[in-house]
BAFI-3210 file (N, C-alpha, C; in Angstrom, 3 decimals, decimal comma, padded with zeros to 6 digits):
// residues 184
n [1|2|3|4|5|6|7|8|9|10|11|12|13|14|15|16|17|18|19|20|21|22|23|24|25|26|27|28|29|30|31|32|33|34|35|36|37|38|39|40|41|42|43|44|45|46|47|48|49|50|51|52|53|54|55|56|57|58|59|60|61|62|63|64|65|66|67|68|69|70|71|72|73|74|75|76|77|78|79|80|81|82|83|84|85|86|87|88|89|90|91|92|93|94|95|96|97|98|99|100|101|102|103|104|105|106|107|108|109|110|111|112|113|114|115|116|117|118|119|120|121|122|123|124|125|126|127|128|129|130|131|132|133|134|135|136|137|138|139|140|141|142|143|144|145|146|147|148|149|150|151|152|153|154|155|156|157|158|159|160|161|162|163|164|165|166|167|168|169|170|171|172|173|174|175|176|177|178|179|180|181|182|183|184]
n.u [-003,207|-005,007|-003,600|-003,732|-002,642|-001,333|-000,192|001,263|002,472|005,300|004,914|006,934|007,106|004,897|001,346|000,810|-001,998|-003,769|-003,167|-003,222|-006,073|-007,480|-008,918|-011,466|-011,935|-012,188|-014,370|-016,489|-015,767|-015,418|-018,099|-019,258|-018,019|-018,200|-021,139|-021,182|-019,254|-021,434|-022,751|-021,182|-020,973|-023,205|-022,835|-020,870|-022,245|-023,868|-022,292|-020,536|-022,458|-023,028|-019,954|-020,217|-021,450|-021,278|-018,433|-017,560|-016,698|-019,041|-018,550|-019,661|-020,352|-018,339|-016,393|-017,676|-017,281|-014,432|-014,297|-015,650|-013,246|-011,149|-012,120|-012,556|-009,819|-008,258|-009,836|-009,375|-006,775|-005,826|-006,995|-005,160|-002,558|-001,523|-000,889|-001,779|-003,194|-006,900|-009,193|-010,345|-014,226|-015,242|-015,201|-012,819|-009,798|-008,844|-006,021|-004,770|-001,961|-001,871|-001,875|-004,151|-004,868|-005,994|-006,658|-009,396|-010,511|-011,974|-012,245|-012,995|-011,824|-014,125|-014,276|-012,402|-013,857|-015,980|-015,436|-014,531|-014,206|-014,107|-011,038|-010,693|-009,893|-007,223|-006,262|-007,464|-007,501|-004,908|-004,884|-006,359|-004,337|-002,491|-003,382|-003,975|-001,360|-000,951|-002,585|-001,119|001,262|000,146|-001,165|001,609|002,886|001,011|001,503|004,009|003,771|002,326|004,160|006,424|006,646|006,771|007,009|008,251|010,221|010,344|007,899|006,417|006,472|006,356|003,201|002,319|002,577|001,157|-001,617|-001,488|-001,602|-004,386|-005,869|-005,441|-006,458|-009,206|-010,035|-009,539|-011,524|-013,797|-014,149|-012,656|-010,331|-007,998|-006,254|-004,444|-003,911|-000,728|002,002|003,753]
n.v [014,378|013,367|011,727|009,924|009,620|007,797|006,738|005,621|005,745|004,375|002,430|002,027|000,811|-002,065|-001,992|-005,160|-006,271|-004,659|-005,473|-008,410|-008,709|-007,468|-008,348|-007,899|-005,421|-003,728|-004,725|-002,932|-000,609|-002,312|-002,740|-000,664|000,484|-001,098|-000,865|001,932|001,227|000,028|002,083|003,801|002,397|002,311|005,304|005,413|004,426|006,653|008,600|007,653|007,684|010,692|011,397|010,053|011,562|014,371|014,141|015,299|015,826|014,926|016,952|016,796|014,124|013,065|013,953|012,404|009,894|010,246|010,528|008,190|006,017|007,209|006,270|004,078|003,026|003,599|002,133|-000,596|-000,805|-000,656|-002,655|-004,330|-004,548|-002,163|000,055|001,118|003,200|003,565|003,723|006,892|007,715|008,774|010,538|011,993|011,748|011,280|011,605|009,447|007,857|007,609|008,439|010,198|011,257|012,552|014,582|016,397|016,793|017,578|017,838|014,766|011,624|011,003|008,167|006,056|006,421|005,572|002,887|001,749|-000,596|-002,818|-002,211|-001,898|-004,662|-006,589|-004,642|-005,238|-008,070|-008,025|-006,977|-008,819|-010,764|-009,587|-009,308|-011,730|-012,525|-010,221|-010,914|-012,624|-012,428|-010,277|-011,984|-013,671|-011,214|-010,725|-012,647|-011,761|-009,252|-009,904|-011,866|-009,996|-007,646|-006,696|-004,794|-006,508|-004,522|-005,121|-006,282|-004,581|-002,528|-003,968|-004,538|-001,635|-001,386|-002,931|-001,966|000,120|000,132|-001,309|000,949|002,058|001,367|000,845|003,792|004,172|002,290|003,476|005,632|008,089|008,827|009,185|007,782|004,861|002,751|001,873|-000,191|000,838]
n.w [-019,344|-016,488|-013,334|-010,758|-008,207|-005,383|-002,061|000,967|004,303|005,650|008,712|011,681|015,079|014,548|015,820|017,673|018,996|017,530|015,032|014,752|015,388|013,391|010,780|012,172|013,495|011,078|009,756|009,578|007,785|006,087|005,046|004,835|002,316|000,695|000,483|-000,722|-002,989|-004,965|-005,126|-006,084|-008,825|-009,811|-010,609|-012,167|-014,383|-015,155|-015,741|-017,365|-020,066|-019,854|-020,172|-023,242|-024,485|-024,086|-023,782|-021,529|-018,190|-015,108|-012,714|-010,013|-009,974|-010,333|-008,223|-006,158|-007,078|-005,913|-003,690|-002,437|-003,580|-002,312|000,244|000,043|-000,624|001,804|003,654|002,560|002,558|005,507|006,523|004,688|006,526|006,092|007,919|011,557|012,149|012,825|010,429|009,277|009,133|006,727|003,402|003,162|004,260|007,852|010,073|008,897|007,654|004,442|001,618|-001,052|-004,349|-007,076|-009,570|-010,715|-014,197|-016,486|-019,557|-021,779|-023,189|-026,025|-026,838|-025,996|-023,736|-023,907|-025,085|-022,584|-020,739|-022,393|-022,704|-020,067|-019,241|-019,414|-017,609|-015,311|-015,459|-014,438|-012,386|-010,378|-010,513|-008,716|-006,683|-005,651|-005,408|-003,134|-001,456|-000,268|000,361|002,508|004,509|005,197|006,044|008,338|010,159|010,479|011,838|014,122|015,573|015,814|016,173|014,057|010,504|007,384|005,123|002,355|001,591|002,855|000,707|-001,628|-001,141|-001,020|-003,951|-005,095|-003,720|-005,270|-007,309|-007,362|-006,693|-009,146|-011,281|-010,471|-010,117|-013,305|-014,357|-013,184|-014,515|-014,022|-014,496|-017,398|-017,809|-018,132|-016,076|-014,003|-013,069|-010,655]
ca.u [-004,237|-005,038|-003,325|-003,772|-001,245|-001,497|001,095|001,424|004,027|005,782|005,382|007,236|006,776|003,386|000,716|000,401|-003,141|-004,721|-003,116|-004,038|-007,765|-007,423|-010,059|-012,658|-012,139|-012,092|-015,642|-017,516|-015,699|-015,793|-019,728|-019,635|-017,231|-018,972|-022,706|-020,885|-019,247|-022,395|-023,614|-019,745|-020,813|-024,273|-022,976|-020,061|-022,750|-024,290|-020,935|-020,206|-023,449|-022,580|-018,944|-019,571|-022,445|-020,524|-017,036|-017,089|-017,171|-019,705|-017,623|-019,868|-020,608|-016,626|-016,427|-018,603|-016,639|-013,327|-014,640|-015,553|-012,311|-010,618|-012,396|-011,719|-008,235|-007,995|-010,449|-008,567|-005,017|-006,217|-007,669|-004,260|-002,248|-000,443|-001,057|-002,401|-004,453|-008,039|-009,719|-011,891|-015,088|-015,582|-014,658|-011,331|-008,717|-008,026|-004,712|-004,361|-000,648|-002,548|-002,264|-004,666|-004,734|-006,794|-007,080|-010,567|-010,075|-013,644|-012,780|-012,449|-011,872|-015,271|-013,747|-011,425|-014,712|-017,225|-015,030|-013,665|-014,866|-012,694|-010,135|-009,557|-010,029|-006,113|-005,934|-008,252|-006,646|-003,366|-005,441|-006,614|-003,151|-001,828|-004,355|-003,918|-000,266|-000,799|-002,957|-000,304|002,006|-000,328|-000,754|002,864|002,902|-000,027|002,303|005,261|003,862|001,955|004,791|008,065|006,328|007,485|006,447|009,266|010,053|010,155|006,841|005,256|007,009|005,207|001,986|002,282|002,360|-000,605|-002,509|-001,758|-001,892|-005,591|-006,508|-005,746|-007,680|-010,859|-010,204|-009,916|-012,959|-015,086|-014,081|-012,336|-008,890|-008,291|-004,844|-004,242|-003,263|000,486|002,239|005,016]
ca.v [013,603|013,562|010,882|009,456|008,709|006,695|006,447|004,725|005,803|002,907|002,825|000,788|-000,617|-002,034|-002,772|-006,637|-006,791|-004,391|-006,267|-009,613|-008,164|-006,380|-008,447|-007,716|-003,664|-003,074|-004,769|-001,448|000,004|-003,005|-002,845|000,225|000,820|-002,289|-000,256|002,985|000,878|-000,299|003,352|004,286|001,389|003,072|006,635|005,880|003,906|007,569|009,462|007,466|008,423|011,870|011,664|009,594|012,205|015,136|014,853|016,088|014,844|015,757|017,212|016,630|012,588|012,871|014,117|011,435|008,659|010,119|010,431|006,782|006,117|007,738|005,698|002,338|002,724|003,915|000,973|-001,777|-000,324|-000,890|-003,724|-005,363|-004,392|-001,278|000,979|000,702|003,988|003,335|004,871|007,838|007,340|009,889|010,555|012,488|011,087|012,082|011,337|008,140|007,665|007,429|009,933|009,612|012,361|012,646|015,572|016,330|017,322|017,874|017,146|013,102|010,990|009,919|006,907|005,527|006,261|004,642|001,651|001,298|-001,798|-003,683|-001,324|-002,270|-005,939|-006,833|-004,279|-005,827|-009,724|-008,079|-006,461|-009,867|-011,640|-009,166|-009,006|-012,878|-012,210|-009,280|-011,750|-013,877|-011,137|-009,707|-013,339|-013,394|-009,671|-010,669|-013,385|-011,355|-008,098|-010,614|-012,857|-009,352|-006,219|-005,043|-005,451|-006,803|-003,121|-005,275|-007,240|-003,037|-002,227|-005,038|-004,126|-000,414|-001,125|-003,797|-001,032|001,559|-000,630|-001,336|002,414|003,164|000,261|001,459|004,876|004,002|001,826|004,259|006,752|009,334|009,225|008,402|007,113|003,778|002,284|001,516|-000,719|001,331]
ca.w [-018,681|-015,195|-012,761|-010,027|-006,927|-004,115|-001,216|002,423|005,097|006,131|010,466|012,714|015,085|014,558|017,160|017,803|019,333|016,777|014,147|015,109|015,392|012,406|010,105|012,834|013,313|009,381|009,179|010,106|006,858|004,559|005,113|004,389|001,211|-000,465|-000,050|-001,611|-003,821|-005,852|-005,523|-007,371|-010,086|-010,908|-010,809|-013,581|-015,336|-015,637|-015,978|-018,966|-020,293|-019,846|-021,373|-024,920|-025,828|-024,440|-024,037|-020,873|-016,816|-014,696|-011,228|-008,695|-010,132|-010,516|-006,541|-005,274|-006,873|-005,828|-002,478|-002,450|-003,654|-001,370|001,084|-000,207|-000,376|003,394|004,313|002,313|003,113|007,026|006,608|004,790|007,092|006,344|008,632|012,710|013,166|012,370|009,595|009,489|008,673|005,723|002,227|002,906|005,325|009,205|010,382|008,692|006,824|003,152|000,364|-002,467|-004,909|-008,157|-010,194|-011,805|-015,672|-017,048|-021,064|-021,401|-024,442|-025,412|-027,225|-024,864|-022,400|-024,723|-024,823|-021,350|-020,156|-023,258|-022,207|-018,791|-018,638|-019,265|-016,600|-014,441|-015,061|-013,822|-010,582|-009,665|-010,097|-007,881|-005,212|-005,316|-004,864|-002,181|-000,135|000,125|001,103|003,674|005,500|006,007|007,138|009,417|011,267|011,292|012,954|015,721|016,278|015,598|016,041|012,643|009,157|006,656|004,620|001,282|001,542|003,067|-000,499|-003,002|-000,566|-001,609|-005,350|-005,284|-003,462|-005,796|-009,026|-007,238|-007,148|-010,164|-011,721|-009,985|-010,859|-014,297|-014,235|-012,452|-015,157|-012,828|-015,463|-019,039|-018,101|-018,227|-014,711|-014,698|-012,104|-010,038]
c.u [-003,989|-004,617|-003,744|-003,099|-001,735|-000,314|000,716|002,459|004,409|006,020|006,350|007,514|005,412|002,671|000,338|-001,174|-004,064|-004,228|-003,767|-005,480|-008,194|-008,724|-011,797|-012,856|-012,022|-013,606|-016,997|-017,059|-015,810|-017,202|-019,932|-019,302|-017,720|-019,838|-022,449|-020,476|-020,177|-023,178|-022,400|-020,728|-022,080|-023,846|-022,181|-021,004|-023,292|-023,200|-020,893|-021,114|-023,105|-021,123|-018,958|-020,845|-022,040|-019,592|-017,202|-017,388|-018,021|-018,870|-018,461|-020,558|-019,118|-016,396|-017,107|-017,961|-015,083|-013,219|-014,920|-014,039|-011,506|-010,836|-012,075|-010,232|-007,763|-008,615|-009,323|-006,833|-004,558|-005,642|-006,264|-002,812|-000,998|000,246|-002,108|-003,703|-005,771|-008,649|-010,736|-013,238|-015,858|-014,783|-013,268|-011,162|-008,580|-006,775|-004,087|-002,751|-001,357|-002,789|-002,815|-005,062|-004,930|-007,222|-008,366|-010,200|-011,638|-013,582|-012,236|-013,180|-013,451|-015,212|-012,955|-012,343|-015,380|-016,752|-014,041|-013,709|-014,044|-011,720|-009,436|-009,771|-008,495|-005,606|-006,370|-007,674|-005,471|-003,736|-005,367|-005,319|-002,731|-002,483|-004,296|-002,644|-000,019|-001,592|-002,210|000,454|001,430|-000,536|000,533|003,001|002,361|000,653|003,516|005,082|003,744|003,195|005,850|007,411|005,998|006,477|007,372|008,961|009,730|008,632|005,890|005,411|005,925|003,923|001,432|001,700|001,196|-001,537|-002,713|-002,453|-003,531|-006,398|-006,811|-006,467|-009,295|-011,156|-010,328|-011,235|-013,835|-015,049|-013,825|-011,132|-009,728|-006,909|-005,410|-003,370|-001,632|000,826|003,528|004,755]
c.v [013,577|012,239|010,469|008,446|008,450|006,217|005,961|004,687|004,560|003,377|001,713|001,113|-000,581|-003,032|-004,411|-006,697|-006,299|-005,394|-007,797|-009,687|-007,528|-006,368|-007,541|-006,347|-003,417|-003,983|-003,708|-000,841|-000,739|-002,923|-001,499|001,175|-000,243|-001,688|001,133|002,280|000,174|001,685|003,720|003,745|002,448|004,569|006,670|005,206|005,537|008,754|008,778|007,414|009,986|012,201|011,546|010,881|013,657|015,719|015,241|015,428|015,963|016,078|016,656|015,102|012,295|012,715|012,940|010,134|008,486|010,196|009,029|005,919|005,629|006,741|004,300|002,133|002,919|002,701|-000,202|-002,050|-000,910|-002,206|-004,870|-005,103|-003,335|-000,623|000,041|001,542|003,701|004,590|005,905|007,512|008,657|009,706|010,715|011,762|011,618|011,682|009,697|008,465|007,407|008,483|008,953|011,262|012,469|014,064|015,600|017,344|017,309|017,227|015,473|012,928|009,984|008,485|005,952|005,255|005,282|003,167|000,843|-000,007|-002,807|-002,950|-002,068|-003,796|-006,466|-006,272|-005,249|-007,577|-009,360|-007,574|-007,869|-010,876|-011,098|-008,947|-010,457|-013,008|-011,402|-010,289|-012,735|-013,439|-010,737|-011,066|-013,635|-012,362|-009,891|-011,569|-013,017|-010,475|-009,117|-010,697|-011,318|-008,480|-005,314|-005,451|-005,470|-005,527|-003,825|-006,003|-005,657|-002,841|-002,612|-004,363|-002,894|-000,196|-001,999|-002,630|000,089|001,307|-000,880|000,030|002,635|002,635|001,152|002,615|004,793|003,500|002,565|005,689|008,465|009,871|008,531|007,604|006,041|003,247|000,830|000,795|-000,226|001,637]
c.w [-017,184|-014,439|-011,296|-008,943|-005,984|-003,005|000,086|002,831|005,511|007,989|010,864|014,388|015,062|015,934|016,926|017,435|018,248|015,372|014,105|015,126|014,218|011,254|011,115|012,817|011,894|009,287|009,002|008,250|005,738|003,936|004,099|002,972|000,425|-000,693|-001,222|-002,759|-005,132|-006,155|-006,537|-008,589|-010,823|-011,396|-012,226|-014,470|-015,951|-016,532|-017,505|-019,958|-020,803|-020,937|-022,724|-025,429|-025,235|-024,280|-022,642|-019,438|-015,989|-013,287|-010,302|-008,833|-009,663|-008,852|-006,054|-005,645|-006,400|-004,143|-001,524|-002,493|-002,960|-000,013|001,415|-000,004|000,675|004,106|003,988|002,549|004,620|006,894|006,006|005,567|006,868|007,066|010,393|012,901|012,300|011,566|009,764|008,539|007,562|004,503|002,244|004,284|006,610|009,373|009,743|007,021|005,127|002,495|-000,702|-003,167|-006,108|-008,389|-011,094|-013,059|-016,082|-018,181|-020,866|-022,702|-024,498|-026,071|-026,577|-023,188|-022,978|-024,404|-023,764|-020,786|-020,822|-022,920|-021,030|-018,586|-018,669|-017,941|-014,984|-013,902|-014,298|-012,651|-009,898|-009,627|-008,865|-006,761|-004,525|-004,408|-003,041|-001,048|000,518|001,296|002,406|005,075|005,899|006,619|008,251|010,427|011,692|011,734|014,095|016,115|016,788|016,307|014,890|011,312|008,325|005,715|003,090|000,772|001,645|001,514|-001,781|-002,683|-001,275|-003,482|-005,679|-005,154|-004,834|-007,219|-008,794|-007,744|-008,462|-011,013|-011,581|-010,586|-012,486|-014,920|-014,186|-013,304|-014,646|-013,785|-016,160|-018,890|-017,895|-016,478|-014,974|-013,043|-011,508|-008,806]
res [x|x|x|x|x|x|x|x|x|x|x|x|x|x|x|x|x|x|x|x|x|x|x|x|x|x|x|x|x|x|x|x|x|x|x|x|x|x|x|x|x|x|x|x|x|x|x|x|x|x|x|x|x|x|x|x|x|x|x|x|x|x|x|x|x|x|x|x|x|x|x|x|x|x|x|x|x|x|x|x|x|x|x|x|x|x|x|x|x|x|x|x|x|x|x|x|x|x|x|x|x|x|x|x|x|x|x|x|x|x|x|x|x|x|x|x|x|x|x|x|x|x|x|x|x|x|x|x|x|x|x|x|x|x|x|x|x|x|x|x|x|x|x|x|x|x|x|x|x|x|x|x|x|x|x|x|x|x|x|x|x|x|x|x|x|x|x|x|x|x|x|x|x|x|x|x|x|x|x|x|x|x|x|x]
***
């Protein structure tokens, strides 16, 4: 089965002023990864359509939500303060410290698709603990770049695995894998 990784270089030192500003420059991409994101929701409504009657993914529905994706996790990565350089405004990445990397597999379980939705909701309760968690995390991060420069390496660490444990959620959701989104 096809996976889906997710990584974030760790910088230091980080910029104060953009940090401190940081909600405000990530509103251009939240705007804009929320409007794709309802277009994602309808497309896997079709995708999974497509898989339970035949088994199979369509690539270029597949491309468009991994492209989305892709995007979210560079927007919301920003936006909690991983990284300084500002995101590109496109599907794939410019210079921004963020690997995301999804293999498209065409055949997909159409049982495990059919019934995704009961599937990922355990997943989903353990997204939202940890996003509860990671906001916590990122509000301390957000007072110790201002006040240090830096960002504590074990708090970038937790950050990293919220993020990724997010991805792979979505991806699962959005019917991009059949894996099961694991927390490492």
């Amino acid at each position: 089965m096809a996976t889906v990784a997710f990584d974030v270089e760790y910088t230091d030192p980080r910029d104060r002023v953009s940090s401190a500003l940081r909600i405000f420059y990530a509103i251009p991409h939240l705007i804009i990864v929320a409007a794709l994101g309802s277009v994602v929701e309808a497309v896997s409504i079709i995708q999974w359509f497509i898989i339970v009657f035949s088994g199979k993914r369509n690539e270029s529905l597949w491309n468009l939500a991994r492209g989305v994706l892709n995007w979210q996790a560079r927007a919301y990565t920003y936006t909690g303060l991983m990284y300084d350089t500002y995101p590109n405004f496109a599907f794939e990445r410019g210079s921004e410290p963020v690997q995301l990397t999804a293999e498209y597999e065409e055949s997909a379980n159409r049982l495990t698709n059919g019934l995704r939705l009961i599937w990922a909701i355990p997943a989903i309760i353990v997204m939202a603990a940890l996003s509860i968690a990671g906001l916590v995390v990122t509000l301390i991060c957000w007072f110790a770049i201002v006040f240090t420069g830096t960002q504590p390496r074990g708090m970038f660490d937790f950050l990293v695995k919220v993020h990724r444990y997010a991805v792979r959620t979505n991806a699962y959701i959005t019917l991009l894998t059949d894996t099961y989104p694991k927390y490492e």
